[in-house]
C-alpha positions as CSV (number, residue, x, y, z in Angstrom):
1,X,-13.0,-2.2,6.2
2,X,-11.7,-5.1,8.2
3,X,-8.6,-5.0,7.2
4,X,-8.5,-1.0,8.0
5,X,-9.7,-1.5,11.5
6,X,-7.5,-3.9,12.5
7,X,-4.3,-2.2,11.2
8,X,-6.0,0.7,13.3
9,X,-5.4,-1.7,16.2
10,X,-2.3,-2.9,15.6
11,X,-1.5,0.7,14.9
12,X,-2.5,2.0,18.5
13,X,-0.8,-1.1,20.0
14,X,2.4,-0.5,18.5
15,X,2.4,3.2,19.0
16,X,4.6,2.6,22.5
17,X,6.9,1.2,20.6
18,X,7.6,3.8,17.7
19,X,7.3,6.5,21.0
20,X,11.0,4.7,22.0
21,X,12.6,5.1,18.8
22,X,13.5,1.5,18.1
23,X,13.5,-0.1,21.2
24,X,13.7,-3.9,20.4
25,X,15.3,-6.2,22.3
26,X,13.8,-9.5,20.2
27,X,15.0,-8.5,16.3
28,X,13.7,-9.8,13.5
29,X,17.3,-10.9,12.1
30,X,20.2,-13.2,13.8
31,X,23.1,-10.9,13.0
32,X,25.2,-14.2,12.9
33,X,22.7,-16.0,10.3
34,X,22.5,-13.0,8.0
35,X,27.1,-12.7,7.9
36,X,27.2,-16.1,7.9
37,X,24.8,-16.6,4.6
38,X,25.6,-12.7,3.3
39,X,22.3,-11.6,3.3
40,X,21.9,-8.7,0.8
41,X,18.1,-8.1,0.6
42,X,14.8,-9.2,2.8
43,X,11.1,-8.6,0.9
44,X,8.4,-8.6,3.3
45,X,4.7,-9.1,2.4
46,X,1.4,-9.1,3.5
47,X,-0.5,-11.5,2.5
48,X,-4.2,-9.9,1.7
49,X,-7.1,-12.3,1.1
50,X,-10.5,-11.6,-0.5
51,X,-13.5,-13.0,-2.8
52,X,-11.5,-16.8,-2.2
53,X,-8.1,-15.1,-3.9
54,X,-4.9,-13.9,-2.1
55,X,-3.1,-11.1,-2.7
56,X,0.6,-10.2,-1.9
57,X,1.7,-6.6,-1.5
58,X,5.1,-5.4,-0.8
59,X,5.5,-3.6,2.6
60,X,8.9,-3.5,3.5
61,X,12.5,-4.2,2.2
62,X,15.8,-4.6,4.1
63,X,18.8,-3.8,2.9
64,X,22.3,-5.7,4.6
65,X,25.9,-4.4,4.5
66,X,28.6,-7.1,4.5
67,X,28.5,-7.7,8.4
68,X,24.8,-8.8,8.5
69,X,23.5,-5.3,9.9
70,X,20.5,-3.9,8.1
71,X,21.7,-0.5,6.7
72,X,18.3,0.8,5.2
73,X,14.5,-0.4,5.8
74,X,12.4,1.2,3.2
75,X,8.3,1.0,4.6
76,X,5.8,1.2,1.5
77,X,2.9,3.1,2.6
78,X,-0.4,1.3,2.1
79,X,-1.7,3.7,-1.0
80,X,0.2,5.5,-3.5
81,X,-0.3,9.2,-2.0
82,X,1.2,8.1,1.6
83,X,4.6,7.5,-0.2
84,X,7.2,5.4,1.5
85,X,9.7,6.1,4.9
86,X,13.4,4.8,5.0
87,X,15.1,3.9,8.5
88,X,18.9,3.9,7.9
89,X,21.4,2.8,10.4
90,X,24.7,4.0,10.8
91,X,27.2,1.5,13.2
92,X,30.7,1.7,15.1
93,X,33.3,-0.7,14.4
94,X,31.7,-2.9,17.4
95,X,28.4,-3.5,15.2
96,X,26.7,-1.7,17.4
97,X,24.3,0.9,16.0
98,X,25.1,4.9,17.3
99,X,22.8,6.6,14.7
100,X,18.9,5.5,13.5
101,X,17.5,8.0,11.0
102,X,13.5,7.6,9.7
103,X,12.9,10.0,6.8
104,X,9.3,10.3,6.0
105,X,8.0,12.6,3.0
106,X,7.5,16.4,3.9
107,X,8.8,15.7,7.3
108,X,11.7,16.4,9.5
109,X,14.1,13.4,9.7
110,X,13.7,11.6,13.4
111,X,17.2,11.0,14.8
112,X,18.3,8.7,17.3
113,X,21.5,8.9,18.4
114,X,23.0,5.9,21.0
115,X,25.4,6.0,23.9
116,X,27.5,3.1,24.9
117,X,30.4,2.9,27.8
118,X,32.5,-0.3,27.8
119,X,30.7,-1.8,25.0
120,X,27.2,-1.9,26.9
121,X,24.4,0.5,25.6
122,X,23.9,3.1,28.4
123,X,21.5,5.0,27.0
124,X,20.1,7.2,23.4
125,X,18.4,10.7,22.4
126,X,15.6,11.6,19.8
127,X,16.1,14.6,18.5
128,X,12.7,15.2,16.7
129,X,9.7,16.0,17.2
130,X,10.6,16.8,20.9
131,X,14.1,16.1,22.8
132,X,13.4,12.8,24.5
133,X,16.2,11.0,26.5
134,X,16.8,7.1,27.1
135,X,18.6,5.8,30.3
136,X,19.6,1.9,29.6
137,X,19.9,0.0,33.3
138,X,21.6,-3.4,32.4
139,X,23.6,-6.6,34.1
140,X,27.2,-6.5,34.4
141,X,26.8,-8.8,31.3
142,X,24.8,-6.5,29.9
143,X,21.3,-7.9,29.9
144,X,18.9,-4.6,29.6
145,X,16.5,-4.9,32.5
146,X,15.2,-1.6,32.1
147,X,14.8,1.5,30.1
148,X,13.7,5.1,31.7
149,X,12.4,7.9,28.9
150,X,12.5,11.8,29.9
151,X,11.2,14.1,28.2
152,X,10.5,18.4,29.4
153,X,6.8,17.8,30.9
154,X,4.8,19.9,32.8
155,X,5.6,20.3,36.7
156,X,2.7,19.5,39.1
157,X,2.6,20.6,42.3
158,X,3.3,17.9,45.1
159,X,0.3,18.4,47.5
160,X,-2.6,19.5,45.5
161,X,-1.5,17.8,41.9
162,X,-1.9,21.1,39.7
163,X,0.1,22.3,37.2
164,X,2.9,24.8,38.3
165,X,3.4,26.8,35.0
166,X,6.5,25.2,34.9
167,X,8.6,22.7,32.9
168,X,10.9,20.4,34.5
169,X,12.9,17.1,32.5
170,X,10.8,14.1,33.8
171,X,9.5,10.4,33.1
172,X,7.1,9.8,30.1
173,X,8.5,6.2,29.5
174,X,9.2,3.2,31.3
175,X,10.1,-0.5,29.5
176,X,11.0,-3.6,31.8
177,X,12.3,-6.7,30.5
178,X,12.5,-10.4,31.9
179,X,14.6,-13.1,30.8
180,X,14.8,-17.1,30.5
181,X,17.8,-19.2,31.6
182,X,19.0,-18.9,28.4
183,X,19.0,-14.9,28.4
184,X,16.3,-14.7,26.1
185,X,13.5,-11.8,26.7
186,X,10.2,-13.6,27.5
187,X,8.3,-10.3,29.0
188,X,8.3,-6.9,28.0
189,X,6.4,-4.1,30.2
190,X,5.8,-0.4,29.2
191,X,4.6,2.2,31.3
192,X,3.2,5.7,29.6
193,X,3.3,8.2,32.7
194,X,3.6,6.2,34.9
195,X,0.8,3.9,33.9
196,X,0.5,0.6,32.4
197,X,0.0,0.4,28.7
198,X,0.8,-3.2,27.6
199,X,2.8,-6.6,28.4
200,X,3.8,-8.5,25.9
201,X,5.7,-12.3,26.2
202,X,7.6,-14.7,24.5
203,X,8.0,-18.0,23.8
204,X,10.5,-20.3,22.5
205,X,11.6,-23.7,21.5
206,X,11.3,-26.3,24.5
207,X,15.0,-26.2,24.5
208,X,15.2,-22.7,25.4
209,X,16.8,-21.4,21.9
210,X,16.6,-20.1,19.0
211,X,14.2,-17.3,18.3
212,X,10.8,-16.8,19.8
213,X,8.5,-19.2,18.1
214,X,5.0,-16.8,19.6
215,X,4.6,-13.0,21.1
216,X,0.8,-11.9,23.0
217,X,0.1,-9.0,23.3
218,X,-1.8,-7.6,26.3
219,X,-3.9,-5.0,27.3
220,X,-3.2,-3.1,31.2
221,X,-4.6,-6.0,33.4
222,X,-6.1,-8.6,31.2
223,X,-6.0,-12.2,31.6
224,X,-5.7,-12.8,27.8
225,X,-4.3,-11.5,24.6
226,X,-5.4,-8.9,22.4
227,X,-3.6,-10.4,19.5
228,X,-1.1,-13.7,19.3
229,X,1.5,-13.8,16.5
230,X,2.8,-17.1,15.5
231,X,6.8,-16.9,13.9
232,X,8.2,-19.5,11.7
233,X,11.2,-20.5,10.4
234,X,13.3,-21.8,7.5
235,X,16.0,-24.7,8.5
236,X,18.4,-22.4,8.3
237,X,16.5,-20.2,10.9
238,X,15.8,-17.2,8.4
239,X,11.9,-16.3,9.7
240,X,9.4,-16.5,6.7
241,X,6.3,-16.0,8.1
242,X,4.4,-14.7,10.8
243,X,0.6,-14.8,11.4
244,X,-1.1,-12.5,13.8
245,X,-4.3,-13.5,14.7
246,X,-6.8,-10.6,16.6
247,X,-8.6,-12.5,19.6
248,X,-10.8,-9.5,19.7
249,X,-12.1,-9.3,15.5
250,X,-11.0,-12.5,14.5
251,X,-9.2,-11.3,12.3
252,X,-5.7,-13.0,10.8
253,X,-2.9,-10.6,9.5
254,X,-0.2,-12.4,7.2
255,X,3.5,-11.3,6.4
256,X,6.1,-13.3,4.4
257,X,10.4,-12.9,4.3
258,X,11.6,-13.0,1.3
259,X,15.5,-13.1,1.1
260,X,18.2,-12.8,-1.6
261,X,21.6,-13.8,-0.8
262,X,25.0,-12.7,-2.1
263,X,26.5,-14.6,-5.5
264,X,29.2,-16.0,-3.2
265,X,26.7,-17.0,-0.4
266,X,26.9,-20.5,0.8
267,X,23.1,-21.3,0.2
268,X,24.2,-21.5,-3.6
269,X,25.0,-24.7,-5.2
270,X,28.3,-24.2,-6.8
271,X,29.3,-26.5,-9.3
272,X,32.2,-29.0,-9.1
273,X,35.9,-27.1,-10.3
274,X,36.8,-28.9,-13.7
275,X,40.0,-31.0,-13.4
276,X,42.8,-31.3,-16.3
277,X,41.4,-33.7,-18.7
278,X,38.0,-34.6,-17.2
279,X,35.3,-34.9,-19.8
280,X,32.2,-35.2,-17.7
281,X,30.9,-33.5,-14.6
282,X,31.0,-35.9,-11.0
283,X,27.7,-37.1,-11.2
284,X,26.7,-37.4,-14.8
285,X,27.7,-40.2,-17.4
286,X,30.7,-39.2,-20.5
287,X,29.6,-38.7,-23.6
């Protein structure tokens, strides 16, 4: 029952963030880490203890094309009657993503289609279950500081407040973003009509690299965190683990990365190329 409530939670909280249709300006992979070490697959599991034993269950799998990108995330649904959803991406020759697709049994698919202008994203549409449209404000060197969702809402009359009986195109969604020297997000704020609806902040290594080592999550006007999550890292830099810990329940939430690499990737050990007339292997004594 715990463990139901606090997906509940974590449900709510992140239900901004599925509203936006992917808006994520901290992801989960370094691009340049998953080319770099041909990342083919990621497993990620929750960790599920009970009666002294833990339990692993399998809640997500990324796939990777040959540039690093994630082309497909398949989402197992927590009982056998929810089925599964699959995300795919679709990029341009940039590696920047133009088309994000999230097919859920018995549903319409949810399309998002992105815009960019000189290589900066400028803004994207979701096509399902209502038209909703994205403005992107950014830098000249292209740092998102803002995003602005419209959507057709109902018109209120300027003076008294009441409905008009009439639709106009208007602003359901509002994201702000703050940075660190080293251009890396360290607050997020989202506004749902106009209002505040959460504030969430990063940190990172002392040095100011790297990915974020912690996120908290907060509540409109609170002083502390509904939830904390703590990341961490291989030496390569791959994330394997993050535990989120609910300040509100108690409550501790574990996932685990799991990756598999390409037979050509450089994490493999690839044994020594046998020269004309050796008899023995560098490293071991002949026969």
């Amino acid at each position: 029952m715990k463990r139901l409530l606090l997906l509940t939670g974590i449900l709510c909280a992140f239900l901004s963030y599925a509203r936006a249709q992917a808006v994520d300006l901290v992801p989960l992979f370094d691009t340049k880490l998953t080319k770099y070490y041909k990342v083919d697959t990621c497993r990620m599991y929750e960790n599920v203890s009970s009666d002294g034993k833990t339990i692993q269950y399998l809640r997500k799998v990324y796939l990777f094309n040959k540039e690093g990108l994630v082309t497909q995330e398949i989402e197992f649904g927590q009982s056998d009657y929810e089925g599964h959803t699959i995300t795919k991406y679709d990029y341009n020759a940039n590696g920047q993503v133009i088309t994000r697709q999230v097919l859920k049994p018995d549903r319409e698919p949810v399309v998002t289609n992105y815009t960019y202008q000189d290589n900066r994203w400028t803004g994207m549409t979701v096509t399902y279950p209502f038209i909703k449209e994205y403005e992107v404000q950014s830098t000249d060197q292209g740092l998102v500081l803002g995003i602005i969702g419209r959507a057709m809402i109902q018109e209120q009359d300027s003076l008294t407040g009441e409905p008009t009986g009439r639709e106009i195109m208007g602003n359901i969604e509002e994201y702000e973003f703050r940075y660190n020297r080293h251009y890396k997000v360290v607050k997020e704020s989202f506004y749902y009509y106009g209002r505040d609806y959460h504030v969430k902040t990063y940190e990172y290594p002392p040095n100011g690299y790297g990915p974020p080592v912690s996120m908290s999550f907060f509540k409109p006007f609170e002083k502390n965190p509904e939830y904390k999550t703590i990341y961490t890292y291989d030496g390569r830099g791959f994330r394997i683990m993050e535990v989120t810990n609910d300040m509100v329940s108690g409550y501790k939430t574990t996932l685990e990365y799991e990756y598999a690499f390409a037979p050509d990737s450089p994490v493999h050990d690839k044994a020594p190329e046998v020269k004309q007339g050796q008899q023995f292997w560098i490293g071991k004594k002949p026969k």
